[in-house]
N, CA and C of each residue as an Amber inpcrd file, in Angstrom:
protein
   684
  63.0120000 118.0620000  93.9610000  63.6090000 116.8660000  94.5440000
  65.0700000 117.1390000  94.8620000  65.7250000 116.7750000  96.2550000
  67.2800000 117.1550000  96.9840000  67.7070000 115.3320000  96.4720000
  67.3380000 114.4900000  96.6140000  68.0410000 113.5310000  96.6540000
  66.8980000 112.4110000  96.1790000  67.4390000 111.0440000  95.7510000
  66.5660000 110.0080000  95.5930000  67.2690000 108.7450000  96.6330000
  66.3490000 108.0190000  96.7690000  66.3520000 106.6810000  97.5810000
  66.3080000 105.7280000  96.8190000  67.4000000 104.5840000  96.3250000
  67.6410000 103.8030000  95.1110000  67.7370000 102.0380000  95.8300000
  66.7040000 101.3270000  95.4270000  66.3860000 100.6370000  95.7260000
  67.2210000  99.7090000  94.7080000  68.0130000  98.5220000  95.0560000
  69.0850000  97.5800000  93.6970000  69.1770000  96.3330000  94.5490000
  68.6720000  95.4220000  94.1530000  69.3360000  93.9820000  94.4970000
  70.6730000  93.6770000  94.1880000  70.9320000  94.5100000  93.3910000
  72.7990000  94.3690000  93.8410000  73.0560000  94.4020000  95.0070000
  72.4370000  95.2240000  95.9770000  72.9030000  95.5240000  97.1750000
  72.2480000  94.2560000  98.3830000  71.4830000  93.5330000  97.5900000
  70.5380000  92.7100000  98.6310000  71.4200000  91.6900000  99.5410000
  72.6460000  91.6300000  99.7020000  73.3830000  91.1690000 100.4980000
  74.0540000  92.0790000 101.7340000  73.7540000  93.3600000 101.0270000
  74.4960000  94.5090000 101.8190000  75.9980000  94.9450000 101.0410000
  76.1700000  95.8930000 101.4270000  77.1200000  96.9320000 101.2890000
  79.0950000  95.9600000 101.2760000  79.3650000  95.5180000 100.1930000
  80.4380000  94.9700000 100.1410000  81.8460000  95.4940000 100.5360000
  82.9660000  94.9640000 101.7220000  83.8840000  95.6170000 101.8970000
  85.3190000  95.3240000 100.7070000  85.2790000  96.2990000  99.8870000
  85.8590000  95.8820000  98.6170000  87.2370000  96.0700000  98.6710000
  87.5230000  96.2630000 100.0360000  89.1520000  96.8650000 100.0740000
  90.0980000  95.7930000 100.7250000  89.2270000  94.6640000 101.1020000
  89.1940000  93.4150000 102.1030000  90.9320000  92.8160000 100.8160000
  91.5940000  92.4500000 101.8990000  93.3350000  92.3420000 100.7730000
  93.4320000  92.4320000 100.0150000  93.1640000  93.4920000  99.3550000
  93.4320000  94.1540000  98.4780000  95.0240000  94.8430000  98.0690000
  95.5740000  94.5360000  97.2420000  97.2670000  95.7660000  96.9230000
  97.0880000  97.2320000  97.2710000  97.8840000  97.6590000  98.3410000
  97.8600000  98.6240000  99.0820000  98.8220000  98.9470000  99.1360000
  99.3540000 100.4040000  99.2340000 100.9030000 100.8510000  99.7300000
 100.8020000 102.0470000 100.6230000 101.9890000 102.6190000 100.9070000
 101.8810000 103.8260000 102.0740000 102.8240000 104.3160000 102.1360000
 103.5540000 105.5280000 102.2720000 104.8790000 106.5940000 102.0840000
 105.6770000 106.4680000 102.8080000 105.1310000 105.2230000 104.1130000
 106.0970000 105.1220000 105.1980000 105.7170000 104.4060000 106.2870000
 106.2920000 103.5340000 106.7660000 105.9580000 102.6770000 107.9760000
 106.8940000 102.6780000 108.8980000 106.4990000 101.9320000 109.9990000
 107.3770000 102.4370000 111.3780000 108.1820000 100.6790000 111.0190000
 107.3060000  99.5450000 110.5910000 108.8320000  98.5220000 110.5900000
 107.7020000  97.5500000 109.6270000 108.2100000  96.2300000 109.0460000
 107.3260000  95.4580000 108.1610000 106.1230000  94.4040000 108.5410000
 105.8000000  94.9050000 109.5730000 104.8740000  93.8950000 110.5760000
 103.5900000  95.1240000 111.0790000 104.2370000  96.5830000 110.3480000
 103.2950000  97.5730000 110.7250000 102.6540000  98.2450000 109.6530000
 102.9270000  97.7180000 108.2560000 102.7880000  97.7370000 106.6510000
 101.6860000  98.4320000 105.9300000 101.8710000  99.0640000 105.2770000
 100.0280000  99.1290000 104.6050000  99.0690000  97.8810000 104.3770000
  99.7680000  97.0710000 103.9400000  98.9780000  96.0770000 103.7600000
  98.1580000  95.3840000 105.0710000  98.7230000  95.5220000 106.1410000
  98.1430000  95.1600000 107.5990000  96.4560000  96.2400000 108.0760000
  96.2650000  97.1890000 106.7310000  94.9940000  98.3310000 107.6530000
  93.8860000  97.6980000 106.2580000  94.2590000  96.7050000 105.4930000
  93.2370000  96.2400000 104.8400000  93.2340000  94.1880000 104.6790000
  93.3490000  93.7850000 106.0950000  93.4120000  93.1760000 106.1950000
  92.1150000  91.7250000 107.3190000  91.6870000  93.2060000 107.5190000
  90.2850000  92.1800000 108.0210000  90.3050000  91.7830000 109.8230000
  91.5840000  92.3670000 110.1020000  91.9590000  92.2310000 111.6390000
  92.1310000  93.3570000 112.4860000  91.6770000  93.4860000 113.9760000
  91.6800000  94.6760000 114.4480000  93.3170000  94.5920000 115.6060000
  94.0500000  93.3270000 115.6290000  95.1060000  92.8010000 116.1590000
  96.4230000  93.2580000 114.7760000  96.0190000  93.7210000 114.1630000
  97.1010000  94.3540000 113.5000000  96.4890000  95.8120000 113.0430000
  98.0190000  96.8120000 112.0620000  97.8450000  97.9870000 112.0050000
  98.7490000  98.2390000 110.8690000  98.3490000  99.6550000 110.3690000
  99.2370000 100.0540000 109.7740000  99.9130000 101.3450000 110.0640000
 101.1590000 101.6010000 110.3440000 101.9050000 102.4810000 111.6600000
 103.0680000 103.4450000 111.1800000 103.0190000 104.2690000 110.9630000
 104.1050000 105.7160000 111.0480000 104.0920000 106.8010000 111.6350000
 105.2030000 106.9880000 111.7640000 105.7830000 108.5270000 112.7770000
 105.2190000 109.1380000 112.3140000 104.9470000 110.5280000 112.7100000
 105.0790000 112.0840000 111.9690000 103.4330000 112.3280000 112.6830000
 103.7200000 114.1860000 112.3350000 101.8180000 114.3750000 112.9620000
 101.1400000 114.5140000 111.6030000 101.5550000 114.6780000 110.5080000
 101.2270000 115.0700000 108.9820000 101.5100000 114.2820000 108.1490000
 101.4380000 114.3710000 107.0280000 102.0650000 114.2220000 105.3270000
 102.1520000 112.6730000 104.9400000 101.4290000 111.9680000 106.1240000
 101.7040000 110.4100000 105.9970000 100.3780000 109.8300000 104.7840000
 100.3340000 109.5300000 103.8890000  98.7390000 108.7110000 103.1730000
  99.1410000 107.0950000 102.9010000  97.6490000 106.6410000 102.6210000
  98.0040000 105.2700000 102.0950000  96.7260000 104.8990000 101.5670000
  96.7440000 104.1960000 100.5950000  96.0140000 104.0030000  98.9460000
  95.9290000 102.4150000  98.9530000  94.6100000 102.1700000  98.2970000
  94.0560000 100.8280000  97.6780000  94.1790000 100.4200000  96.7620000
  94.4270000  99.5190000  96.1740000  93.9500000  98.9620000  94.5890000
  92.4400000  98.6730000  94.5720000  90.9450000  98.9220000  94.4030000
  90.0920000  97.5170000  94.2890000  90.0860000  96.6580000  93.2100000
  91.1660000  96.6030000  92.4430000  91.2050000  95.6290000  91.2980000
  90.5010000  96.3310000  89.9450000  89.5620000  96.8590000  90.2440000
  88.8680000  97.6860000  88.8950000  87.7000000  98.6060000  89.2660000
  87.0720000  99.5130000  88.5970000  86.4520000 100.4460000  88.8300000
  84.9690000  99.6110000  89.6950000  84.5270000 100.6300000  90.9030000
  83.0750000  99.9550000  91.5180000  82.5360000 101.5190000  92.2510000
  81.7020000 101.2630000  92.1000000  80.4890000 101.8380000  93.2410000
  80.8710000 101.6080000  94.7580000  81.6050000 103.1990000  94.9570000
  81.6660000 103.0640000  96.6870000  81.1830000 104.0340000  97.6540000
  80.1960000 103.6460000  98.6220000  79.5170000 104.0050000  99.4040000
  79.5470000 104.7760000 100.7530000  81.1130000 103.8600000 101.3000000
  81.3030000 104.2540000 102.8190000  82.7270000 104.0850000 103.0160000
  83.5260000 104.9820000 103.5810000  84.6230000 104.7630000 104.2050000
  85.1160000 104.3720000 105.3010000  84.8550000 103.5610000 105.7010000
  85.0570000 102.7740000 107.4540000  86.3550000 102.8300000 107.8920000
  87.1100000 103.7460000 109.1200000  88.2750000 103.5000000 109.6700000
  88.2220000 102.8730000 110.5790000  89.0380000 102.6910000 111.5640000
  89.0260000 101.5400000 113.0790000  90.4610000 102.1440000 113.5650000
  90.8460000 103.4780000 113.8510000  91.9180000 103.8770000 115.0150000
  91.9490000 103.8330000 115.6140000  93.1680000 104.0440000 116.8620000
  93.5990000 103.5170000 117.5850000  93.1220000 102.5430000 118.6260000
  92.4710000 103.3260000 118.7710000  90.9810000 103.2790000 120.2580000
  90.4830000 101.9510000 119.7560000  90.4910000 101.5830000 118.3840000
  89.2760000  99.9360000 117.9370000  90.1990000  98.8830000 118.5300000
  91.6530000  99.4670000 118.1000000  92.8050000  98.4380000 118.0460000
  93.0800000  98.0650000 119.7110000  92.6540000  99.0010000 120.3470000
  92.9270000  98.7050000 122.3450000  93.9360000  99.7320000 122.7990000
  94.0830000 100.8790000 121.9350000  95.0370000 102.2010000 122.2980000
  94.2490000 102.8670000 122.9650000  94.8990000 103.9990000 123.2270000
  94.3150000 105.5210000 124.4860000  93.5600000 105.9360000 122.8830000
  92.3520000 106.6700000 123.4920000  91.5590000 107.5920000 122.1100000
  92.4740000 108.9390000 121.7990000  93.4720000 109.3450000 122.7370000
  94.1270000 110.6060000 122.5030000  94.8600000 110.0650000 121.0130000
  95.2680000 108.7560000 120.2280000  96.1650000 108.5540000 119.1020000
  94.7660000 108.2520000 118.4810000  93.6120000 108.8440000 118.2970000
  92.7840000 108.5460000 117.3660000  93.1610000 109.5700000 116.3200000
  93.3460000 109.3070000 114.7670000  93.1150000 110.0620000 113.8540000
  91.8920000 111.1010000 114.0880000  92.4810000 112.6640000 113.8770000
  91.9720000 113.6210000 114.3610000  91.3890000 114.2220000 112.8360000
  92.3160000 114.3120000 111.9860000  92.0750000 114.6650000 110.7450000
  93.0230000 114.2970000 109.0790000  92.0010000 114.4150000 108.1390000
  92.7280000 113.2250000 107.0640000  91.8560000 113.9140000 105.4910000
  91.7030000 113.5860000 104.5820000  91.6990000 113.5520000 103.5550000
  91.3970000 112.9160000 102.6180000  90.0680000 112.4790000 102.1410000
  89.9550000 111.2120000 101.1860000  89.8900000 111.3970000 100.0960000
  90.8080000 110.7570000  99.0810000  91.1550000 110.9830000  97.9010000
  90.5330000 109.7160000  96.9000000  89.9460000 110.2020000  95.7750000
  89.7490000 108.8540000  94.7630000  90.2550000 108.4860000  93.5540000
  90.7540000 107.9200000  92.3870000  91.1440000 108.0770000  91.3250000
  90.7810000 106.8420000  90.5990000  90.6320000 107.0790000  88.9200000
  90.5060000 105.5990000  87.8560000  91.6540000 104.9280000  87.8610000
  92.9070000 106.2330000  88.1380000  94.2110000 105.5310000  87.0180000
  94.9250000 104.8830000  87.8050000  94.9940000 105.8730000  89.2010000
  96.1080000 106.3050000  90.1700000  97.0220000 106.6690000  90.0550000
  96.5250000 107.6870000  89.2260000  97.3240000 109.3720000  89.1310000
  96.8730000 110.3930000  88.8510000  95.5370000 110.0760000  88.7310000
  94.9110000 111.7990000  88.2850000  93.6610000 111.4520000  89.8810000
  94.4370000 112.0300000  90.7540000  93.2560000 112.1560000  92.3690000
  91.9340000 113.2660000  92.5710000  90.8960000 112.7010000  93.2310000
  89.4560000 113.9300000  92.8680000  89.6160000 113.6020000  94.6480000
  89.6960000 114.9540000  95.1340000  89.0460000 115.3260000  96.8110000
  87.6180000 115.3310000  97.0600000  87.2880000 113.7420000  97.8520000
  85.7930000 113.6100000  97.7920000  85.8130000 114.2990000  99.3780000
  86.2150000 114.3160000 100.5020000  85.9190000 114.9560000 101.9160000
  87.3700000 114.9890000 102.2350000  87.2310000 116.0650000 103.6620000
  88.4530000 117.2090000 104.2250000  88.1680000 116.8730000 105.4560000
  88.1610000 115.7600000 106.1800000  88.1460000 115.2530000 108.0000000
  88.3860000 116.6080000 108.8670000  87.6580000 116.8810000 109.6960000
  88.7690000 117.4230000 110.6030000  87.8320000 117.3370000 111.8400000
  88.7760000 117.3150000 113.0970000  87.6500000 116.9860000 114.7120000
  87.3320000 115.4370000 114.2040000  87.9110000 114.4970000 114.1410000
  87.7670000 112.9550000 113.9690000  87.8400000 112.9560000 115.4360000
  87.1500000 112.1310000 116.4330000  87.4930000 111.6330000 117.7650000
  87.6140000 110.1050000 117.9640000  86.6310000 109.5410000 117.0240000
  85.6310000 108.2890000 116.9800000  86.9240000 107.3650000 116.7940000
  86.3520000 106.1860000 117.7960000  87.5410000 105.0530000 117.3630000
  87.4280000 104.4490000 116.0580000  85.9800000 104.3600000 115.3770000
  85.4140000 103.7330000 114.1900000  84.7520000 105.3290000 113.2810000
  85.7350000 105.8540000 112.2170000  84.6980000 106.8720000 111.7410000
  84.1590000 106.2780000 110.0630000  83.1440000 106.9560000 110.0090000
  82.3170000 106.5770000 108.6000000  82.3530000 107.8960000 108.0690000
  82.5530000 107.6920000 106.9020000  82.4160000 108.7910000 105.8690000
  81.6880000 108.2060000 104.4600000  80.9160000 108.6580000 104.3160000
  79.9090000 108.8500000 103.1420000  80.8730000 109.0750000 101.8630000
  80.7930000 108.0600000 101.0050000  81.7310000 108.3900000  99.5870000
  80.3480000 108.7700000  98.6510000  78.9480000 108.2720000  98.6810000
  78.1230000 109.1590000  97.8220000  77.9900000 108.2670000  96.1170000
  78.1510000 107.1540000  96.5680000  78.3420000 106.1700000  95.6440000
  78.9780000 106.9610000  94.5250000  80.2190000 107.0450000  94.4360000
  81.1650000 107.3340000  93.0360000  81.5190000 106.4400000  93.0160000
  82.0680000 106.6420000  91.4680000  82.8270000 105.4240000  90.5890000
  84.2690000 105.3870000  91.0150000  85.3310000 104.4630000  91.7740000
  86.6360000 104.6210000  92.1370000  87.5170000 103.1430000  91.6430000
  88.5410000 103.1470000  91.2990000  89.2300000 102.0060000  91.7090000
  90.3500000 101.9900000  92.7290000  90.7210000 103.4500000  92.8540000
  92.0610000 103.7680000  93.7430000  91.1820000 104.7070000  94.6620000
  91.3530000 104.0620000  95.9520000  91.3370000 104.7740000  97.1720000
  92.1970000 105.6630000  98.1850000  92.3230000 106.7400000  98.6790000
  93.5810000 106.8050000  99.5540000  93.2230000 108.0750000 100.6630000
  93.7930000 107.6350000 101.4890000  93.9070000 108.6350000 102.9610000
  94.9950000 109.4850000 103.1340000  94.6750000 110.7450000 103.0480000
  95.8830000 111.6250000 103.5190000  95.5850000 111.9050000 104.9310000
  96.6330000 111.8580000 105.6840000  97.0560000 112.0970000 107.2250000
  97.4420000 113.3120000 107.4600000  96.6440000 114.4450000 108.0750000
  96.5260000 115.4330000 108.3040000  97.0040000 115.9960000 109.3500000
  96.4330000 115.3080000 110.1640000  96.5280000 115.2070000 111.8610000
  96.6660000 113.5130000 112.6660000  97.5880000 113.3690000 112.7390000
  97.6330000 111.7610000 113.5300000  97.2070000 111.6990000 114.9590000
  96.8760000 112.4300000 115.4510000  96.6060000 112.5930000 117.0110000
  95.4940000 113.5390000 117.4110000  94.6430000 113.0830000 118.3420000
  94.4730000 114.5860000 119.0370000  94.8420000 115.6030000 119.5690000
  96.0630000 115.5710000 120.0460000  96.8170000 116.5440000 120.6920000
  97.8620000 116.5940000 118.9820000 100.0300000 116.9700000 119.2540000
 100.3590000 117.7610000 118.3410000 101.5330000 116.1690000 118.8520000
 102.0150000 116.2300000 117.4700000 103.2120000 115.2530000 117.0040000
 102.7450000 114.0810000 116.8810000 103.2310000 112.7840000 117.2580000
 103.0160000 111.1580000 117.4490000 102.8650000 110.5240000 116.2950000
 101.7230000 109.9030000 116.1350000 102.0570000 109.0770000 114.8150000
 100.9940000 108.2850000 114.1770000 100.7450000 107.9900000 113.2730000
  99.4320000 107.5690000 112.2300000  99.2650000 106.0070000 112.9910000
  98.1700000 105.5910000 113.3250000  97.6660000 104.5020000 113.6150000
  96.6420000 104.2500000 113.2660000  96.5850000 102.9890000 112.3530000
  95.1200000 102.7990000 111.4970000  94.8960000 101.4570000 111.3660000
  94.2320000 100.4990000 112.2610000  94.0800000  98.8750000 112.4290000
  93.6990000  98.4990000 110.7800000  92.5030000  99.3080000 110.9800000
  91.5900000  98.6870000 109.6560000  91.1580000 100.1100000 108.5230000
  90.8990000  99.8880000 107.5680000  90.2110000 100.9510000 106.3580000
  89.0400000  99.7790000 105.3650000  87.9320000  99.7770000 105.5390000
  87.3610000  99.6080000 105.0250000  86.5620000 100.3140000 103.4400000
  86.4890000  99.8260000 102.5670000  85.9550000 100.8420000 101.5400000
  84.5050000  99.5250000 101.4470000  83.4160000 100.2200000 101.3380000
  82.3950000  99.9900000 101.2850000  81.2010000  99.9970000  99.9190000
  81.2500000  99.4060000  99.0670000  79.9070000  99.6510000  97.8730000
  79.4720000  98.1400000  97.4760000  79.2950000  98.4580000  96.3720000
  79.0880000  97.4600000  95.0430000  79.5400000  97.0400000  94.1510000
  80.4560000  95.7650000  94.1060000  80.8600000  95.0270000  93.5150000
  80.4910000  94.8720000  91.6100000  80.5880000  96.2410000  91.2070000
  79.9940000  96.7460000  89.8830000  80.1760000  98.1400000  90.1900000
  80.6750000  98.2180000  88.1920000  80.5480000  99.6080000  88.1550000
  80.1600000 100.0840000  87.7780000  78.3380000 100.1210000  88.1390000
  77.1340000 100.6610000  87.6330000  76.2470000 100.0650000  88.3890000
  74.9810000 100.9790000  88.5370000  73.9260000 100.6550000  89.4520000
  73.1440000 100.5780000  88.3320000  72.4380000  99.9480000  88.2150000
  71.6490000  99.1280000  86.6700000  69.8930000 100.1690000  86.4590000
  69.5030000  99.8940000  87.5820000  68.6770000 101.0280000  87.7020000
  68.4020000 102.4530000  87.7240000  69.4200000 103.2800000  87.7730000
  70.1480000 104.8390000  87.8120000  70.2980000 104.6830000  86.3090000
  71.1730000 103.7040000  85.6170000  71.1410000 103.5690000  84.2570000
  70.1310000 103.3790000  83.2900000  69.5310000 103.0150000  84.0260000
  68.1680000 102.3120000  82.7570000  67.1650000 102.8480000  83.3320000
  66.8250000 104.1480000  83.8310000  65.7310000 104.6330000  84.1740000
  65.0540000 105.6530000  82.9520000  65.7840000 106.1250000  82.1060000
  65.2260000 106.9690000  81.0840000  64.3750000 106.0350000  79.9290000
  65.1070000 104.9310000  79.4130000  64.3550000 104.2230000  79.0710000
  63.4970000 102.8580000  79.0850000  63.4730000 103.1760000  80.4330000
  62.1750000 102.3830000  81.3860000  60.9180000 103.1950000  81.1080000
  61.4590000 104.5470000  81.3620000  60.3550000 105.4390000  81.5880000
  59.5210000 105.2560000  80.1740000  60.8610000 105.7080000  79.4890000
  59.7360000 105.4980000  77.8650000  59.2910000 103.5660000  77.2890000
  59.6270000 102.8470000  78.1350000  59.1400000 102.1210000  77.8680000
  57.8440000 101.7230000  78.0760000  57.5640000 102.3380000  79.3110000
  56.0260000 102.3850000  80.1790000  55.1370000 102.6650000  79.3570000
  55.7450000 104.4870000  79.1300000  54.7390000 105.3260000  77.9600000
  54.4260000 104.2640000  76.8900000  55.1920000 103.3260000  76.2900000
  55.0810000 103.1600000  75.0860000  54.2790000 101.9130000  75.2170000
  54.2130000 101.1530000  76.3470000  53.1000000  99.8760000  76.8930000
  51.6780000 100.7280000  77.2420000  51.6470000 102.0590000  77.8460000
  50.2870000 102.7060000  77.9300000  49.3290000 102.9600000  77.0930000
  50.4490000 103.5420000  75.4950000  49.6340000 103.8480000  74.2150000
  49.1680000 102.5750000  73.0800000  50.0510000 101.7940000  73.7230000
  49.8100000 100.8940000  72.7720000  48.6360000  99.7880000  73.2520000
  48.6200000  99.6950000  74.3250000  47.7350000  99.0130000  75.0030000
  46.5120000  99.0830000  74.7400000  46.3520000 100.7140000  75.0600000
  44.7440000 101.2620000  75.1760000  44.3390000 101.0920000  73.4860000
  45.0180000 101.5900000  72.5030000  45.2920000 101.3700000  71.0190000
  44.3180000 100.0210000  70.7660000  45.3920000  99.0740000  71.7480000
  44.9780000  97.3510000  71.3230000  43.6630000  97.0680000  71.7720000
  43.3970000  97.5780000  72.7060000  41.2750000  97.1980000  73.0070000
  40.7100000  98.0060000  72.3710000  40.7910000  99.1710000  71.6980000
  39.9560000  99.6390000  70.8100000  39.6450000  99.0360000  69.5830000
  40.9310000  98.4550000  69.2320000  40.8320000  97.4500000  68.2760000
  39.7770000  96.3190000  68.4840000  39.0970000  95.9760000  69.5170000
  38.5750000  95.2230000  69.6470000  38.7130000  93.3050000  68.9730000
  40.0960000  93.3390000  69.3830000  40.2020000  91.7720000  68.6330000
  41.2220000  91.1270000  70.0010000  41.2060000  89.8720000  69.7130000
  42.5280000  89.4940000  70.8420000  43.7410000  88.3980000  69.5630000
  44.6350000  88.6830000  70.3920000  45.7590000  88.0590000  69.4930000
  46.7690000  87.4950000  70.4310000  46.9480000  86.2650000  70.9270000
  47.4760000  85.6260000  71.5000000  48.7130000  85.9600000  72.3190000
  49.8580000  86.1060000  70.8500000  51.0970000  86.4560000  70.5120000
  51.2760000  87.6500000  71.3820000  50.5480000  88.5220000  70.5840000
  50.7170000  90.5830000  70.7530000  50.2080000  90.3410000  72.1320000
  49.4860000  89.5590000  73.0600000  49.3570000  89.7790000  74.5080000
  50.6970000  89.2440000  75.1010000  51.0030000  88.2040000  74.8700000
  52.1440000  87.4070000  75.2580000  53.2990000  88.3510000  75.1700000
  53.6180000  89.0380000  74.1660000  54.5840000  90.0690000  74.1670000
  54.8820000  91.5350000  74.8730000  53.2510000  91.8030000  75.0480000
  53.1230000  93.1130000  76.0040000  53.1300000  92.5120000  77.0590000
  52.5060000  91.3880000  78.0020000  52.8700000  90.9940000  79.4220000
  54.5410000  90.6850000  79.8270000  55.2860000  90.1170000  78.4330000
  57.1190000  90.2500000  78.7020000  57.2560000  91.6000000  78.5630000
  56.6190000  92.8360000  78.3370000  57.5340000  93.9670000  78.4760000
  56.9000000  94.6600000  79.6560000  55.7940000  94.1030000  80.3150000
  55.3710000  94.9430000  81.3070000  56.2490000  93.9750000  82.8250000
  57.0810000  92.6420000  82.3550000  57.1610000  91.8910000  83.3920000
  58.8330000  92.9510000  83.4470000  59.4810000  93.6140000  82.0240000
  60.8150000  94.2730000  82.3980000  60.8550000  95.2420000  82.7810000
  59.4040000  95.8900000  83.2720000  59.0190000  97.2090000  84.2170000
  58.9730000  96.9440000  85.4470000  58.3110000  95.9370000  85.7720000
  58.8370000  95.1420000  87.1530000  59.9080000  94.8220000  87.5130000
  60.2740000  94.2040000  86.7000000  62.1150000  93.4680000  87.0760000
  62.4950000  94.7830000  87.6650000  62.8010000  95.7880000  86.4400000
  63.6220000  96.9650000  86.5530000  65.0890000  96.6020000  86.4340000
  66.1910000  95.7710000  86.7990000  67.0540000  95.7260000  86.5610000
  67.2650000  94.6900000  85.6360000  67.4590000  95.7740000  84.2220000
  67.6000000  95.1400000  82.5790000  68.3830000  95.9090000  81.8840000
  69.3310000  94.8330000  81.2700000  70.4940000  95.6610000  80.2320000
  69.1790000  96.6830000  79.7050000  70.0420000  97.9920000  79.2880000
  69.5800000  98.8780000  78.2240000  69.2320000  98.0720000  77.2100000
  70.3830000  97.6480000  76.0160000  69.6870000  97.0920000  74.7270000
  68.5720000  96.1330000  74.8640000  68.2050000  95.6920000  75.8260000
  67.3180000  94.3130000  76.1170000  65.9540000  94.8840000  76.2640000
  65.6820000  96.2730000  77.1580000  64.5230000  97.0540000  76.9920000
  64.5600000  97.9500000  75.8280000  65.3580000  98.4270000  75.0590000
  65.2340000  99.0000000  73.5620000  64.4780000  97.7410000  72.4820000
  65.0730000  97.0130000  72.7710000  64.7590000  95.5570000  71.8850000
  63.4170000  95.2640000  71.9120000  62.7920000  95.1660000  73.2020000
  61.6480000  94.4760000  73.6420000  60.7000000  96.1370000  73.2220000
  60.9730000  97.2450000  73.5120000  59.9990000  98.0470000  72.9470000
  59.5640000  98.3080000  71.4080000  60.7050000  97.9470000  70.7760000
  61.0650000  98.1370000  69.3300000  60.1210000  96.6610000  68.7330000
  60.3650000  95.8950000  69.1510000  59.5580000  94.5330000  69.1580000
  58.3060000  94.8650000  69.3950000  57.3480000  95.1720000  70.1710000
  56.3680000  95.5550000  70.5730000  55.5910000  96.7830000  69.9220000
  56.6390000  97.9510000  69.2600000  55.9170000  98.4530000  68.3390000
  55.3990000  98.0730000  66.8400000  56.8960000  97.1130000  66.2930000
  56.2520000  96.2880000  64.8320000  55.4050000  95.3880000  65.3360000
  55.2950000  94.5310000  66.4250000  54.0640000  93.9390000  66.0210000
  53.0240000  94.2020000  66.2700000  52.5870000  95.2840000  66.8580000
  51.4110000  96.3820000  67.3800000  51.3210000  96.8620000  65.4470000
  51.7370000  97.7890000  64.4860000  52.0050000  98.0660000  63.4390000
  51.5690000  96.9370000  62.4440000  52.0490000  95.7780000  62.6170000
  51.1680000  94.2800000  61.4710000  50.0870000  93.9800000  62.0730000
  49.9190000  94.1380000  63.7730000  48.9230000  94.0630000  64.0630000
  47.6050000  94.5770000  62.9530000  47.9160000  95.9620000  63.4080000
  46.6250000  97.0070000  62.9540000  46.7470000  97.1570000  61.2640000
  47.8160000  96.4880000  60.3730000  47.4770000  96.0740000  59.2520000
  46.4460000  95.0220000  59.0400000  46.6170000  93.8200000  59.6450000
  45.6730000  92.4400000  59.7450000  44.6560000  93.0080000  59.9120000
């Protein structure tokens, strides 16, 4: 197996833009109407704007650690510029603290007025763009309407988490089951209790201790069972 396909009703609204005004800063702006705070702001009529062809970045708060998915820009070209001031190449950086940074991708050949980059659902609270290349051609200057950061509003996918002991929870509804008709008796209760642990195999998204509980439950009374 290269990869899995993760199915979460967390997501059943879609893919949350978590960077939406959010506390933002940047190493440098061209005046205060061209701000960091203006490229996470939800508008393609504003920007966030500095000189230089290099060395320019600018960073998110999302308030606390989440699951993020996609990096959405909107240069020049979204904002109603020439595509020649589209960000050409950049740098995406992530961090818990915002100060110890992990290099998740290395841009380079950006043309797109809107580019997406795949973050690969990691855990981040600090986001940030290093400016590599501000142009397609050589010099000019960083232009960035919008930055979207894209996941889940949580920092944990509940299912990725609780899949090891799901699994053994199954096993442990299979043996005990087949166990219980050999026994040949019925017991009200002990059915009532194995249909709630086969209904948290369905759910699938269940605290850990809540499926430890319910299996642990299900083995003592399987155990007084087969005393009676």
């Amino acid at each position: 197996k290269e990869d899995y396909i993760v199915v979460s009703s967390q997501a059943k609204d879609g893919l949350k833009n978590l960077a939406l005004n959010k506390d933002s800063k940047a190493n440098a702006e061209v005046n205060k109407n061209e701000a960091a705070k203006f490229a996470f702001d939800g508008r393609l009529n504003s920007k966030w704007c500095t000189l230089g062809e290099s060395g320019n970045w600018i960073e998110v708060d999302l308030g606390k650690e989440n699951i993020i998915k996609e990096l959405r820009m909107s240069h020049a070209q979204a904002g109603g510029e020439t595509a020649s001031m589209n960000t050409s190449e950049y740098t995406i950086e992530i961090s818990q603290d915002g100060e110890n940074w992990v290099e998740l991708d290395d841009i380079k050949g950006n043309n797109k007025a809107v580019s997406r980059d795949d973050l690969n659902y990691e855990l981040a609270r600090y986001v940030r763009v290093k400016v590599n290349k501000s142009e397609q051609g050589s010099g000019g200057a960083t232009r960035i309407y919008e930055i979207e950061v894209l996941g889940i509003d949580s920092d944990k996918i509940l299912v990725l988490d609780n899949k090891e002991v799901l699994y053994q929870l199954n096993n442990t509804i299979n043996i005990i089951e087949k166990e219980y008709y050999k026994l040949g008796i019925q017991n009200n209760d002990f059915e009532t209790l194995l249909n709630k642990c086969k209904n948290i195999i369905d759910k699938v998204e269940v605290e850990i201790e809540d499926i430890v509980e319910a299996e642990n439950d299900l083995i003592s009374a399987f155990e007084i069972l087969k005393i009676q």
